[in-house]
N, C-alpha and C positions, 0 to 999 in steps of 0.2 A: 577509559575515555569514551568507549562505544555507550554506555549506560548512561553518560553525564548526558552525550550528544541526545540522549534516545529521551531524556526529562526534558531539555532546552526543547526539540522539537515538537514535545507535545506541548508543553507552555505554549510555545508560538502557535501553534495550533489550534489551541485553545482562545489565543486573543485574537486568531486571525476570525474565526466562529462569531466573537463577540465582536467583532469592527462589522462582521455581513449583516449583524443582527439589530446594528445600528445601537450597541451599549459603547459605554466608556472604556477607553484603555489609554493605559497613561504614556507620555514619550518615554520617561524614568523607568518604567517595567521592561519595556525595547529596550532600552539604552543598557538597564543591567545581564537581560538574555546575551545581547550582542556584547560586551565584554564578556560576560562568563564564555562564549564559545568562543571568541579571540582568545583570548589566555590557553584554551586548551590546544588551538593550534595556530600558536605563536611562531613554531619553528618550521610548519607544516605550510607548502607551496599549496595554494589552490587545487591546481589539477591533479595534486597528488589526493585530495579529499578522500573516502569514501562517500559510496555512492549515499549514505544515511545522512553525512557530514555537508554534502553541495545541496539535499532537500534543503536543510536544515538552514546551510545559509541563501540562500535564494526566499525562502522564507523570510525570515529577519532583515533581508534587504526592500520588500513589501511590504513588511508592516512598519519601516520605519520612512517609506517614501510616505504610507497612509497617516502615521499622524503627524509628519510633518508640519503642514498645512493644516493643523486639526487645534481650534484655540480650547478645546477641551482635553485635550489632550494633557497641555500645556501646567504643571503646578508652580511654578515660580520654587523649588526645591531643591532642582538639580543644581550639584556644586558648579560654582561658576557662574550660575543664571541668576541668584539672589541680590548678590549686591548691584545687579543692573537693576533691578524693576523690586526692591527696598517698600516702595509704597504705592499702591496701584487702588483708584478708587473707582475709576471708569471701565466699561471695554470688558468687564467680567465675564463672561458666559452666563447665562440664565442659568442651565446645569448644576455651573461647579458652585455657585451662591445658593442652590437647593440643598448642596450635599454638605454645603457649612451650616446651614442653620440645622439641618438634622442631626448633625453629630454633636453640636450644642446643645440640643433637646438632650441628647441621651449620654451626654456626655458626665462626669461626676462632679468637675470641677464649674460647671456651667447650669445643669440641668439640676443641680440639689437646690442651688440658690434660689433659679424660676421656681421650685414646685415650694420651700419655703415661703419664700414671700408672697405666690398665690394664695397658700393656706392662712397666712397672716389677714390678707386681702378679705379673706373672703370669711375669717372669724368678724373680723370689723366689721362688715356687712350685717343690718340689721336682719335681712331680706334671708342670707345666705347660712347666719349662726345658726338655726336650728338643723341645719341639714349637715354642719361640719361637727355640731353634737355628736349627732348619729354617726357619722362617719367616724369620730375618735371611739366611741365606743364600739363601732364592729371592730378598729384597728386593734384595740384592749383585747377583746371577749369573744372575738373568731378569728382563732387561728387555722390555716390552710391546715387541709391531712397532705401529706405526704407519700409519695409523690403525688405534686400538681400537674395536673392534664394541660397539655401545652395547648395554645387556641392557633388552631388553624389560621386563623383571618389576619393572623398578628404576625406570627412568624414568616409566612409568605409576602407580609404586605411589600408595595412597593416602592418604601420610604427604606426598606433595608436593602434594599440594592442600590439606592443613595448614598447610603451609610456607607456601605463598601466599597463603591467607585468613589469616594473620597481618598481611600490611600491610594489604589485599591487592596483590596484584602481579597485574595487567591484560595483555594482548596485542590489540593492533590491528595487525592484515594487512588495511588496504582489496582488494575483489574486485579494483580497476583492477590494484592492485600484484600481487597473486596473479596473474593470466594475465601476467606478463612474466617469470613465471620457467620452466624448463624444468631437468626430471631430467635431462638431457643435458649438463649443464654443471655444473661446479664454482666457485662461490660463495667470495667472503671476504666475513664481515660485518664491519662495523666495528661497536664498541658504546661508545657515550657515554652522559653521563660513567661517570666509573670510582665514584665514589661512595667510600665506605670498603669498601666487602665485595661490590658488583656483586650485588646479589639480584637482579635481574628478568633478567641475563644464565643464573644456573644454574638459577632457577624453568624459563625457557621455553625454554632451548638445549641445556643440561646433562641437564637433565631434560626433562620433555614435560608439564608441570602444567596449560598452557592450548591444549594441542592442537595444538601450529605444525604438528606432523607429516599432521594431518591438511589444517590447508591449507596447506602446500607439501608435498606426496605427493612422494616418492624424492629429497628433499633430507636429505641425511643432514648434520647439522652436530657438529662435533666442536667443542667450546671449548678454548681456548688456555690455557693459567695457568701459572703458575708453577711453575718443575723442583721447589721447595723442598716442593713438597704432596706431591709423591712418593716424597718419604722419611721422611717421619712412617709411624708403624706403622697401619694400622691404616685411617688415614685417609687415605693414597693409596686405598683398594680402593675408595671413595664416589667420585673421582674415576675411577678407570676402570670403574668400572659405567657411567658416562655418559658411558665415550666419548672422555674429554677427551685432551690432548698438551701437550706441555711450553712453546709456546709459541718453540721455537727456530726459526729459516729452515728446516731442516734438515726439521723435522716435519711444517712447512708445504706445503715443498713434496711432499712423500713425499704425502701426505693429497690434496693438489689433482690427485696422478697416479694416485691409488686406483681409479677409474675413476667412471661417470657419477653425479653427484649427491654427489661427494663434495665436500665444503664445511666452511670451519673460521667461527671465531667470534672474531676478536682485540679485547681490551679495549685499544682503541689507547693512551690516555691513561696506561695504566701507575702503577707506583706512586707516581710523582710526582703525579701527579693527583690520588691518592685523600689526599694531603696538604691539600690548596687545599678537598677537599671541605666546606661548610656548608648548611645548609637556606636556601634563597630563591634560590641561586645557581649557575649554571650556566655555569664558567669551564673551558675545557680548555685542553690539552696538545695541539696538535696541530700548530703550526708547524713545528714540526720532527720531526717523526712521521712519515716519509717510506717506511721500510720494508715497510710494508704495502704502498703505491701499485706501488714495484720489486718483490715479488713478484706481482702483478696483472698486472702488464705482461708479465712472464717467463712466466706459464703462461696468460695471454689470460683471468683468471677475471673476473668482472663484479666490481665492489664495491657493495657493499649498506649503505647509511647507517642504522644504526639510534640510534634517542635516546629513552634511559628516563626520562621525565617524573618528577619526585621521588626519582631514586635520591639526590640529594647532602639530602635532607631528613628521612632515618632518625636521622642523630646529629649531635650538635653537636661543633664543631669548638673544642676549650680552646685553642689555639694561632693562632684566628684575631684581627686584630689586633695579634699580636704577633710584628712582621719579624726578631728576632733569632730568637726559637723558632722560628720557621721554617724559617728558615735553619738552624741548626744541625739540624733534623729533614732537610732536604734533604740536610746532606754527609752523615746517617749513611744514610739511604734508598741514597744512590750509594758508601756502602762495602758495605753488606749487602746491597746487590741487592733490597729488599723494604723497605717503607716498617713505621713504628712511629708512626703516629698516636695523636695526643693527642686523644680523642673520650671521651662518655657521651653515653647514652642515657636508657634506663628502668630498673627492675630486676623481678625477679621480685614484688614486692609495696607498689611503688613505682611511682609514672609520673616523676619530676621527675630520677632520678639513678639510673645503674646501665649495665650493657655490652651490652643489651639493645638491638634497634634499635626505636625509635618505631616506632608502628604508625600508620605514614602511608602514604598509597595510593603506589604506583608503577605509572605506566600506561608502557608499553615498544611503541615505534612501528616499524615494519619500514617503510623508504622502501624505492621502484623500485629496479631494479639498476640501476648505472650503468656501461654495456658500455664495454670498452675491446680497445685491440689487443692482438695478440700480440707482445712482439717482447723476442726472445732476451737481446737485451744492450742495456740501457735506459740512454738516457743520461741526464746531470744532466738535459738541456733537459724530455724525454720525461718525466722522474718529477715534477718540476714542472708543465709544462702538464697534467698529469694528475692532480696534487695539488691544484691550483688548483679544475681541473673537480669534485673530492670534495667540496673544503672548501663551495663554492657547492651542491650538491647536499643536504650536510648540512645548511646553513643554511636551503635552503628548504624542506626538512622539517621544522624546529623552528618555520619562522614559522608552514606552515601549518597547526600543531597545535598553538602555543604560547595564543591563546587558549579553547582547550577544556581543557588540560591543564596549562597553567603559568601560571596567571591572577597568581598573587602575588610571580614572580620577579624578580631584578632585569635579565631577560635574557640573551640567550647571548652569550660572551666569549671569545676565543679568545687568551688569555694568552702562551702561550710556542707 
């Protein structure tokens, strides 16, 4: 219990720093702290507290008199509070109508179409064709080297701290976990679950919106995604501003021989995963996920267990329930190589329906690296006893954060 209290309080801590700093913090982030420590002492009188246990709530009783009264605070999300306020077109906050059009921008289901239809726009343009010439032939005939140098201007900007105060999307690096890491080595993280679109993966890896850079100093992380991002016009260049790679073996290991502190980010689970994804539930892909471990072992890189608390809880899943849908959404996921999810969310003047993700917290956890050896040519036995060691590693990261941060789920599951 003492550990649980010892994460709630620095969370609150945390959002108390960000109310002085005059950033966003949501009522729904208080409201899930202040459950998670009620639950733990549900049976427990007040003044029986420890003294870590009265900080703790005295805390949580301040931050929730602060955003009371705070209309940014406010997402229209919290169960209970939707079907009051269904459709709201006035009265918004200037803020929280900032933080929807940028996750629109950078959104998949929203931001592919604008950079499509730009490029359409701007072939029809007499004025503009000979410049999108050029531009489809550097997309053809210059391809990035790998690893891409992430741009400073881009990841810092502060339109991704927009982007994050939208759910908000959180980062916890415990200090014990920071001193086990070292700029001399290169890094795989593993990132769970895959959720529908992976926000607290590009908020804190892609980008730098909660600071990782500053605590792990000359860990340089490049995230993994999909080759299919790099051919859309427009909206490949969002993706190598920050750095990212195609997700092939190939990139992988190019990236892990870059030299010290170079480090990738793989969303293990894949697009299969983000199939399975619903709110309450956190079921992966990972049995037979084995690739990542064999590259690990081939360049001696440590692996790094990370697990986004809430990512699978921004949309809902129309195809949950129903094993035929699914099944047929799985053969076409493994003909297109990218999955096509039956999901809503919110909408722009709407909370109950729309492509919009909920504005629900997602708190994103960095567990210890987990060292392994080097050894050139890895056998079945080797990438098993060492898959084995991951998946346990995984696990005990999610237990010992599951009740601070996932008080209402039905548990972790490791499906296929």
């Amino acid at each position: 219990m003492s550990n649980t209290v010892g994460k709630i309080l620095e969370s609150a801590g945390h959002l108390k720093m960000l109310l002085a700093k005059g950033k966003s913090v949501s009522r729904r982030e208080v409201n899930d702290l202040r459950d998670a420590f009620d639950k733990l002492h549900q049976h427990v009188e007040p003044y029986e507290y420890s003294k870590k246990a009265t900080q703790c709530d005295n805390l949580l009783k301040q931050l929730t008199e602060q955003v009371e009264g705070d209309a940014n605070a406010a997402t229209g999300d919290v169960e209970g509070h939707a079907k009051k306020e269904n459709w709201k077109f006035m009265n918004i906050p200037g803020r929280r109508r900032l933080q929807t059009l940028i996750v629109s921008l950078f959104l998949f289901f929203t931001g592919v179409p604008f950079f499509l239809i730009l490029t359409a726009l701007l072939i029809l343009n007499w004025v503009t064709f000979p410049l999108m010439v050029l531009y489809g032939a550097y997309m053809l005939y210059s391809r990035p080297q790998h690893p891409v140098k992430k741009q400073g201007w881009y990841v810092k900007a502060s339109f991704w701290k927009h982007y994050s105060d939208y759910f908000p999307i959180r980062l916890v690096v415990p200090k014990t976990v920071r001193q086990k890491f070292s700029d001399k080595k290169n890094y795989i993280f593993a990132y769970h679950p895959h959720g529908v679109h992976t926000f607290g993966a590009m908020v804190n890896f892609a980008a730098d919106a909660n600071n990782l850079s500053e605590m792990l100093p000359g860990i340089k992380i490049h995230v993994q995604t999909l080759s299919l991002n790099f051919w859309i016009p427009f909206w490949r260049e969002l993706f190598f501003f920050g750095g990212c790679g195609d997700a092939s073996a190939g990139c992988i290991r190019k990236t892990l021989k870059a030299g010290p502190g170079e480090s990738v980010l793989l969303v293990v689970g894949g697009a299969e995963e983000s199939l399975m994804s619903m709110p309450g539930t956190n079921e992966l892909t990972l049995t037979k996920r084995k690739g990542f471990v064999k590259l690990a072992l081939e360049a001696g890189s440590p692996l790094v267990p990370v697990y986004a608390f809430g990512e699978t809880n921004v949309y809902d899943n129309l195809a949950a329930g129903k094993p035929k849908l699914q099944k047929f959404l799985l053969k076409m996921q493994k003909k297109l190589g990218f999955a096509l999810p039956l999901i809503h969310g919110r909408g722009y003047f709407n909370y109950h329906f729309g492509i919009l993700p909920h504005r629900r917290p997602i708190v994103v956890v960095v567990g210890a690296p987990l060292e392994l050896p080097r050894i050139s040519q890895p056998t079945t036995d080797d990438v098993e006893k060492w898959h084995k060691k991951y998946v346990e590693a995984l696990t005990a990261l999610y237990l010992e954060n599951k009740d601070a941060y996932d008080l209402n789920s039905t548990g972790l599951k490791i499906v296929r």
